[in-house]
C-alpha positions in Angstrom: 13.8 -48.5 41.7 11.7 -47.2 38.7 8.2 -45.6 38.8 7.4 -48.5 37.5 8.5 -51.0 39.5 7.4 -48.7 42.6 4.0 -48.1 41.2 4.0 -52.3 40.8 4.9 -53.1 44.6 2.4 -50.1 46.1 -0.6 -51.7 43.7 0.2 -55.6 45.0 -0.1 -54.0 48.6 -3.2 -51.9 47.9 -4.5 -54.6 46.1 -4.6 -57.2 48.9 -5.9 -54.1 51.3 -8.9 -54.0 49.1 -9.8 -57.5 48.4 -9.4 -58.0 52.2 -12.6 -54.6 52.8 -14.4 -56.1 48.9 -15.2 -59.1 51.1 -16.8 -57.8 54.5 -18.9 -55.4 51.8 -20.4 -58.5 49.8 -21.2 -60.4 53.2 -23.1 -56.9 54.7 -24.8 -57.0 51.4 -26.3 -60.1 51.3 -27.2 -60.4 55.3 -29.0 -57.0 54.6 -31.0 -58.7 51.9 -32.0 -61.4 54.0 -32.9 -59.0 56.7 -34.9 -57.4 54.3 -36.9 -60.2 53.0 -37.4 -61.2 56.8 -38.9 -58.2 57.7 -41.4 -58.1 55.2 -42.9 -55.2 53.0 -44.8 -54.1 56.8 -42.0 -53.1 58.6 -41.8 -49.6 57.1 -39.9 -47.5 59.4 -36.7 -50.2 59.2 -37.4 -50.7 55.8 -36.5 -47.3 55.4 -33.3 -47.2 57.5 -32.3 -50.6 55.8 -32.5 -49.1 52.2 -30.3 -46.1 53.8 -27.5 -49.2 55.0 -28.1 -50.6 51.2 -27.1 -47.0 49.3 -24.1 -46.4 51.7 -22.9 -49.9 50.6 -23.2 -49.6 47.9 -21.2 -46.8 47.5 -19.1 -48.1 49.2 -19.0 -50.5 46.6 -18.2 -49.1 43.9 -15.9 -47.0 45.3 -13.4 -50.1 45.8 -14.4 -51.5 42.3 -13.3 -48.1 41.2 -9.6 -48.5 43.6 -9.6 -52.3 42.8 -9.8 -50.7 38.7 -7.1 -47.9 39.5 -4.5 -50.8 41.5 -4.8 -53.7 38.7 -2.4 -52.8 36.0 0.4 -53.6 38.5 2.9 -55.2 35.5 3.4 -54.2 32.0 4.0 -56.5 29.5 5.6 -54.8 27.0 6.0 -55.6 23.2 7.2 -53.7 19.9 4.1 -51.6 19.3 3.3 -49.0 16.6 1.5 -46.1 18.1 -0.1 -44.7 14.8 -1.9 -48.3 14.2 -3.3 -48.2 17.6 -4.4 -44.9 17.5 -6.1 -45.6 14.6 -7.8 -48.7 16.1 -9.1 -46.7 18.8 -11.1 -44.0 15.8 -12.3 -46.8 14.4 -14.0 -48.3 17.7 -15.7 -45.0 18.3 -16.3 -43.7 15.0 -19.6 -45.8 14.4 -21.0 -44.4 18.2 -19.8 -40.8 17.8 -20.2 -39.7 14.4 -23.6 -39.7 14.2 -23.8 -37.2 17.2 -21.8 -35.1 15.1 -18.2 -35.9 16.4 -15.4 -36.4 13.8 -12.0 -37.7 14.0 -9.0 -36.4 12.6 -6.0 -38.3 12.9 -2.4 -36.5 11.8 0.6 -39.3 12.4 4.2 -39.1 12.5 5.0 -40.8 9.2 8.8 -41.3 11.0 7.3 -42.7 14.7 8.9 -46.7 14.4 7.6 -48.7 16.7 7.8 -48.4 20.9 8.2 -50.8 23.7 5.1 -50.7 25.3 2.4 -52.5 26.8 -0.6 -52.6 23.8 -3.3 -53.3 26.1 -2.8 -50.9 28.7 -1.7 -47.9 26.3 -5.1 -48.6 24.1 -7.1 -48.4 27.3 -5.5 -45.3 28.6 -6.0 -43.6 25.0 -9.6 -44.7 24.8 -9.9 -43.3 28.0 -9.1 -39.5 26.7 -10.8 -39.9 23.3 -14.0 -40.9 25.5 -14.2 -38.1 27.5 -13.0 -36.0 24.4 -16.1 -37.0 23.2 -18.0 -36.8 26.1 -16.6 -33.3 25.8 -18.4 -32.2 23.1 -22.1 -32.8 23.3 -23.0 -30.2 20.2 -20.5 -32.1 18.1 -17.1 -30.7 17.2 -13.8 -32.5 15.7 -11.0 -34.1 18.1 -7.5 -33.9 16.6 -5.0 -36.8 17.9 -1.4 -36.9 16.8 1.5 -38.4 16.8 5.2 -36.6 16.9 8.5 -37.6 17.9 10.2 -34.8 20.3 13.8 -36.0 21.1 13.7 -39.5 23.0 10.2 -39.2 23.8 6.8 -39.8 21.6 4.0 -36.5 21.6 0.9 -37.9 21.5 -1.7 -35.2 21.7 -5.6 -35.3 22.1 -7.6 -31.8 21.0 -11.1 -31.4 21.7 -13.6 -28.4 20.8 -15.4 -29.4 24.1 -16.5 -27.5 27.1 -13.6 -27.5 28.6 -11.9 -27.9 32.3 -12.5 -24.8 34.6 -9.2 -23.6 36.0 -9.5 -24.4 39.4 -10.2 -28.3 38.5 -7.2 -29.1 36.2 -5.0 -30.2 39.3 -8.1 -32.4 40.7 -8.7 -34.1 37.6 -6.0 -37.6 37.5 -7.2 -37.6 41.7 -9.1 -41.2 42.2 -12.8 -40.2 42.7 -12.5 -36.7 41.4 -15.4 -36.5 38.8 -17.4 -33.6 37.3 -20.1 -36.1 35.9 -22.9 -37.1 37.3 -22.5 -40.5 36.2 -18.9 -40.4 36.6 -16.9 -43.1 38.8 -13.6 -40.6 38.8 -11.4 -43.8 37.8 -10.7 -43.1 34.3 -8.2 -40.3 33.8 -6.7 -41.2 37.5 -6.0 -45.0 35.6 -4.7 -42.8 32.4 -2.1 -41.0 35.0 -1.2 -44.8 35.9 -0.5 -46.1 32.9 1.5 -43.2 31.4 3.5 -43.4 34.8 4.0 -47.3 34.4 5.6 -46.7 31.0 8.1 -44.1 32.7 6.2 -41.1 30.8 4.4 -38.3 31.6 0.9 -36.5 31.2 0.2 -32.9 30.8 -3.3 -31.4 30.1 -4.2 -27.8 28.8 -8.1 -26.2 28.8 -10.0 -23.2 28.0 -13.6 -23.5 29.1 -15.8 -23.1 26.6 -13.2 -23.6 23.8 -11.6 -27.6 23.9 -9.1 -29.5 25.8 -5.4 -30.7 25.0 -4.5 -33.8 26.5 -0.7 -34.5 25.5 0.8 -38.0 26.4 4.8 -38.3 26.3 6.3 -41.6 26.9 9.8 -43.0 25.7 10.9 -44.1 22.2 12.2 -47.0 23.5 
C-alpha cells in the first residue's frame, strides 16, 4: 500500500472519530447558551464559571476544525498540471496584499519542467500555504524567491524567504498538528502542507537561519 493510499484509509477513520466528538461539542455549546440566558445577567458567580465552560469549548473547537482541516484531503484527484503556471497563480493572488507592505516576488522557473500528475487544488493550497507564512515571515518587507527545477525523477520546488526565521530547536515541531509560534496561529497549515506533499508520494524538507530567511523545498515526482 502507498503513502497515499495509507494516508487515505487513516483520514476516513479519523474523520468519522471527529465528526462523531464535532457533534457532542455543538450540543454543550448551545445547552450552555441557554443556561446562560436562563440564568440571567444576576447570577454572577456561575456566570463566571459558565464563560470558563464556553472558552474551553471552544477550544475545543477549533481544535477539531483544525484535525477535521488536516484529515479532509483523503483522495487526490489528479490531472496533467504545469507547476510553473500555478506557481505563478499563487504570486498573483498575493501580490496585490503583500506588495504594498513591502514584499516582492521573484519567480525563476524551469523553462524544461512539462507538466506533472497531480492534484491542482491540493498542490495550490499547500503552496499558498508556504508563500503565506513566507510572507508572514517578513514583517519589514524583504523578497521570497520560489523556483522550479527538475532533479532526476523528482520536481525542486523551493520557497526562500528573508524572514525571521525558525529557531533551531523548533524546525522538527513545525509540520506537528497544533504546533504554532503565532499567536493567532491554528498550527494546521504546514502540518496540512506535510499531508499533501506525502499524498503525492513526495517529500518536504525545510532549512532556517534566524534572523536571515527560510528555505522551504518541495520534491514530488515527475510523473
Amino acid at each position: 500500500m502507498t503513502a497515499s493510499a495509507k494516508l487515505s484509509a487513516l483520514g476516513r477513520l479519523t474523520s468519522g472519530v471527529a465528526h462523531e466528538v464535532k457533534n457532542p461539542l455543538n450540543a454543550m455549546a448551545i445547552h450552555l447558551e441557554l443556561l446562560r440566558k436562563r440564568l440571567g445577567p444576576d447570577a454572577t458567580p456561575v456566570q463566571e464559571n459558565l464563560d470558563v465552560l464556553h472558552n474551553v469549548i471552544g477550544r475545543l473547537d477549533r481544535a477539531m476544525q483544525g484535525f477535521l482541516k488536516f484529515v479532509h484531503p483523503q483522495e487526490l484527484a489528479p490531472t496533467a498540471v504545469y507547476l510553473n503556471d500555478l506557481l505563478g497563480q499563487i504570486v498573483a493572488l498575493l501580490s496585490p496584499e503583500w506588495e504594498p507592505r513591502a514584499v516582492q516576488f521573484e519567480v525563476h522557473p524551469d523553462p524544461t519542467l512539462d507538466q506533472v500528475v497531480a492534484d491542482p487544488e491540493l498542490l495550490h493550497q499547500a503552496f499558498l500555504n508556504i508563500a503565506l507564512n513566507a510572507c508572514q515571515a517578513m514583517p519589514h518587507g524583504g523578497t521570497i524567491q520560489i523556483a522550479t527545477q527538475r532533479d532526476g525523477t523528482m520536481v525542486r520546488i523551493s520557497f526562500h524567504d528573508e524572514g525571521v526565521g525558525i529557531p533551531a530547536e523548533d524546525l522538527e515541531k513545525i509540520f506537528s498538528l497544533y504546533y504554532t509560534a503565532k499567536p493567532d496561529g491554528s498550527g494546521v497549515g504546514l502540518s496540512l502542507v506535510y499531508r499533501i506533499v506525502q499524498l503525492h508520494d513526495g517529500s518536504i524538507e525545510v532549512a532556517s537561519t534566524p534572523g536571515q530567511g527560510t528555505t522551504f523545498t518541495v520534491l514530488i515526482p515527475c510523473a
